[in-house]
C-alpha positions in Angstrom: 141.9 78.4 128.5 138.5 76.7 129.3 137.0 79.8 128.5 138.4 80.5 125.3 137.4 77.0 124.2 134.2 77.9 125.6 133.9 81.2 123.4 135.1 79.4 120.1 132.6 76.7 120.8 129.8 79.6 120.8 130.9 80.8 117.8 130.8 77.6 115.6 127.5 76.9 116.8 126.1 80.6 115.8 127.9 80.0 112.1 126.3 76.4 112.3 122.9 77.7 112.8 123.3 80.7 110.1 123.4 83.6 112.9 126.8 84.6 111.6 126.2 84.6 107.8 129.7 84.2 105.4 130.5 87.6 103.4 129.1 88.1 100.2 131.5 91.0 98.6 128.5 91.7 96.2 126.0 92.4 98.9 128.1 95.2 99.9 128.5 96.5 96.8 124.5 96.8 96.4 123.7 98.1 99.5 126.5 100.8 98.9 124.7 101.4 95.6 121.5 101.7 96.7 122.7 104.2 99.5 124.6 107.0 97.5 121.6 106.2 94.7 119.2 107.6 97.4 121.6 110.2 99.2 122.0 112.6 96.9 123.1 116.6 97.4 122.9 118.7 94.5 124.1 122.5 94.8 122.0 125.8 94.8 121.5 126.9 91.2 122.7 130.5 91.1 120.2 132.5 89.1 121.4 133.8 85.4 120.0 137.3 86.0 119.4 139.1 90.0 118.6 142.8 90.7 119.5 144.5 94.4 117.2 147.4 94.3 116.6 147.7 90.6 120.3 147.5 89.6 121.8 144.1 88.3 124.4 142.2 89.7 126.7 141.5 86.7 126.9 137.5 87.0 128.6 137.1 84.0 131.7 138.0 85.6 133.5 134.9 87.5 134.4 136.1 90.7 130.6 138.0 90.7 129.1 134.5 90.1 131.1 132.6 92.7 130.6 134.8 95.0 127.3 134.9 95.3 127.3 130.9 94.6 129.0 130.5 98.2 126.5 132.2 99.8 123.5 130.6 98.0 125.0 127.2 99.5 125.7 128.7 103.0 122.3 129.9 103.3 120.3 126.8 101.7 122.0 124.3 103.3 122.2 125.7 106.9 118.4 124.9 107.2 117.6 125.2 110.9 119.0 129.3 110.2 117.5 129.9 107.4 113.8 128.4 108.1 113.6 130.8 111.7 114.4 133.5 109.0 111.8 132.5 106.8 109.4 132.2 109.7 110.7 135.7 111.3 110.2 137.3 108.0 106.5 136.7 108.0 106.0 138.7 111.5 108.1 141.6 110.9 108.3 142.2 107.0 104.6 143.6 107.1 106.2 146.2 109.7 109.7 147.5 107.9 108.1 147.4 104.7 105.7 150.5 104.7 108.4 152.6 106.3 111.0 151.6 103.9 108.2 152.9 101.1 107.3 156.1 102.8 110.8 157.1 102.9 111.4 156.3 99.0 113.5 153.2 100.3 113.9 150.0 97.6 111.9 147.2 99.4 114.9 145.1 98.4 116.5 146.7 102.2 113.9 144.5 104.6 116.5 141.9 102.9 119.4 143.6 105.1 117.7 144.1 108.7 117.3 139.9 108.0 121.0 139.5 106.8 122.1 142.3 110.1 120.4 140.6 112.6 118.4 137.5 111.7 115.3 140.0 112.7 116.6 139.5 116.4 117.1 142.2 118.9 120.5 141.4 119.3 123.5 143.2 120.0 127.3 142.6 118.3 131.0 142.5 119.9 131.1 146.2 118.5 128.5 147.5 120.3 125.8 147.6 117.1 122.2 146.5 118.1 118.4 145.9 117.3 117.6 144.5 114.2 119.1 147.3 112.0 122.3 147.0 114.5 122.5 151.0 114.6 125.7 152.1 116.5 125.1 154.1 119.7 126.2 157.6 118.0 124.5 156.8 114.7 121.2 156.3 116.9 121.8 159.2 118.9 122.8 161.0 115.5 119.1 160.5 114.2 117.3 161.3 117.3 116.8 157.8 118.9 117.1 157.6 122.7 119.7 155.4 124.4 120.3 155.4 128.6 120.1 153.5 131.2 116.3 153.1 130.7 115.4 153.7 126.8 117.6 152.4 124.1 114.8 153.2 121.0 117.8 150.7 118.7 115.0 148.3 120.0 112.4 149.9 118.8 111.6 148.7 115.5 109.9 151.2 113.8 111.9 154.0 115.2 114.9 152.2 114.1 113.8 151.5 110.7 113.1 155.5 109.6 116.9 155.9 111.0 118.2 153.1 108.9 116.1 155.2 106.3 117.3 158.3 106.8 121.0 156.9 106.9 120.6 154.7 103.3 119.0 157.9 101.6 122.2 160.2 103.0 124.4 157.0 101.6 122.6 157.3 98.2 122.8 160.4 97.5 127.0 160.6 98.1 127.1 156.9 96.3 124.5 157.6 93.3 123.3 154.1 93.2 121.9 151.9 95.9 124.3 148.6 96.1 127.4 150.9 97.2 124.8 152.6 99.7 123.7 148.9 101.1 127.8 148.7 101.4 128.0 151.6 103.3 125.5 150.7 105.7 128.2 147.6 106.3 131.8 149.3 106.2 130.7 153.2 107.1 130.4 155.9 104.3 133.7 157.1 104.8 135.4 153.7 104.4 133.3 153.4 100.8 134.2 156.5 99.8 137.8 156.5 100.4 137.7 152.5 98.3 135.7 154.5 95.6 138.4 157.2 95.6 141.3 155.2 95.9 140.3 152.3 93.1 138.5 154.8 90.6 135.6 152.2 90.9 132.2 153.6 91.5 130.4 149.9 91.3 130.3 147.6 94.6 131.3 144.6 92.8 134.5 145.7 91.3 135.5 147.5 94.5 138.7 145.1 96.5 137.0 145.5 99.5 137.5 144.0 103.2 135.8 140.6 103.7 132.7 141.0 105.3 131.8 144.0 103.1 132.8 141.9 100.0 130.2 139.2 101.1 127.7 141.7 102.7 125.5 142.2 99.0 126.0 138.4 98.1 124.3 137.8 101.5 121.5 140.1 100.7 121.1 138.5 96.9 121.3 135.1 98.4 118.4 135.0 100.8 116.5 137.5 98.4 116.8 134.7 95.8 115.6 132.1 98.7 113.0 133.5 100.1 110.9 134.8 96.6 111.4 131.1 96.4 111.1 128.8 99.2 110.3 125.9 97.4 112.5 126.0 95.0 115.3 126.1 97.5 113.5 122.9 99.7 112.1 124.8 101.8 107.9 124.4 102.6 106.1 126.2 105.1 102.9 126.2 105.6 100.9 129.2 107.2 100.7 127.5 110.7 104.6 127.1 110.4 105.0 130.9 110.1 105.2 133.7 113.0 102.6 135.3 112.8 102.0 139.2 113.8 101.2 139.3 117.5 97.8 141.9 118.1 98.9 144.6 120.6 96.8 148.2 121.2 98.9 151.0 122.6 98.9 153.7 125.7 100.8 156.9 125.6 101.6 159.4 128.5 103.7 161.9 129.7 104.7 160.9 133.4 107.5 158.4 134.8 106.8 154.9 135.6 109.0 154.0 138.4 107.9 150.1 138.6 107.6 148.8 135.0 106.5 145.2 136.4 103.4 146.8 138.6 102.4 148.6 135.5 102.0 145.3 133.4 100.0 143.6 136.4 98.0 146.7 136.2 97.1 146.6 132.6 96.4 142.7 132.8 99.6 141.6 131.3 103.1 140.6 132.9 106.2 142.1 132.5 107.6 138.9 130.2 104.9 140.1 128.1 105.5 144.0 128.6 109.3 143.8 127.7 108.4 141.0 124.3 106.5 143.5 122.3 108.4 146.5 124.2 112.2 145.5 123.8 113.2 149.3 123.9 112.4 149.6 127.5 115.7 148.3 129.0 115.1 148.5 132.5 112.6 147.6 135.2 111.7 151.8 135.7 110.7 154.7 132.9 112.3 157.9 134.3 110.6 161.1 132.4 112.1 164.2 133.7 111.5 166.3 131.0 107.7 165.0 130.4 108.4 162.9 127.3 105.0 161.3 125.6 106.4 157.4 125.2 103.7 154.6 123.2 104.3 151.8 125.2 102.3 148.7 123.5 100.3 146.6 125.3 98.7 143.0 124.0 95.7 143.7 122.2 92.6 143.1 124.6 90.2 139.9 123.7 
């Protein structure tokens, strides 16, 4: 009881000396003002015309518009994803972008290897990897090397003329370039049977499943964002960007049976070897058959 009294007696002497001030109902009401007045979210504008690849994305139609609405929101407001895309972009666009030209490609596709795999070497629950997330017999299909010690579905430039080859066969059965981009997603066979099943040769009319149904809206999205960053809220300077990383390359026919002694040997480590070599899975090269492999090494001061 004597310490209640004790506690009570504390308090009066706080109001007393104006430490505990009474309510004012209207100084909530300002300060609540003042806060939403300054926090204030306003939604991606979705753009009144877009192209994928020369052909237009018909907006006018609601479901068309909305579509690509939700992913203009997803992908400007998930900033800490979409700036290391941004910065990714500016190493390895100057790489995809010639071999997508050579081969007759739209340079609107260096927009899909971002959307596949956030220009990571990663690999998915199904068993798709590098940045073009190539399936093992699609690789294997266009030449690429995958075993124990060589999966080339890391190799980026090697990867992209497959992606190539595989988006020209696409637009050639398809006839235009948004149903190939859709194929790349849900496998030719799955488009064509939807395009022969629906009598609906356009992507955005086809009832599709739902990651294909998103899968161009994805590409349109950070298409729009990227040609313009600031627009979206997004402002990096040059020194924010990744930049490309100088390398110089060896070639030879032999094996290398310890990967990590032969980055010591060319001044380098094997961190280093693996980084700006991802296709070299393991620590040894077996080369039976006399192979010529360009291994890249960091370029020399």
């Amino acid at each position: 009881m004597k310490r209640i009294v004790t506690v009570l007696l504390m308090v009066a002497g706080m109001v007393a000396t104006g430490v505990i001030m009474s309510h004012t109902p209207g100084d909530d009401d300002k300060n609540k003002e003042e806060h939403y007045n300054f926090y204030q979210i306003s939604g991606a504008k979705v753009p009144e015309q877009i192209e994928f690849a020369g052909e237009s994305a018909p907006i006018d139609k609601f479901y068309v518009r909305e579509g690509l609405d939700k992913e203009m929101q997803v992908n400007t407001y998930w900033h800490s994803s979409t700036l290391l895309l941004l910065k990714r972009a500016n190493r390895w666009f100057p790489v995809i972008e010639p071999i997508l030209e050579k081969n007759g490609i739209p340079a609107d596709f260096k927009y899909l290897a971002l959307i596949e795999s956030g220009l990571e070497n990663v690999e998915s629950p199904a068993g798709a990897a590098g940045f073009w997330q190539l399936l093992e017999g699609t690789a294997e299909d266009h030449g690429l090397e995958v075993n124990k010690d060589v999966d080339e579905r890391y190799h980026l430039e090697k990867s992209t003329q497959v992606a190539c080859e595989y988006l020209n066969e696409a637009y050639e059965q398809f006839g235009n370039w948004t149903l190939a981009a859709a194929a790349y997603n849900a496998g030719k066979r799955r488009i064509r049977n939807a395009v022969r099943d629906q009598e609906v040769n356009n992507y955005y009319d086809l009832y599709l499943n739902p990651e294909t149904s998103r899968y161009v809206y994805r590409i349109l999205a950070i298409k729009t964002i990227y040609e313009n960053q600031s627009l979206f809220g997004f402002n990096l300077s040059d020194e924010d960007l990744y930049q490309p990383v100088p390398y110089r390359e060896v070639s030879f026919t032999s094996e290398i049976r310890d990967l990590i002694q032969f980055a010591l040997d060319n001044g380098t480590t094997f961190k280093m070897l693996k980084t700006l070599n991802p296709w070299l899975v393991n620590d040894i090269l077996r080369n039976s058959t006399n192979k010529e492999y360009t291994i890249k090494l960091p370029a020399e001061k």
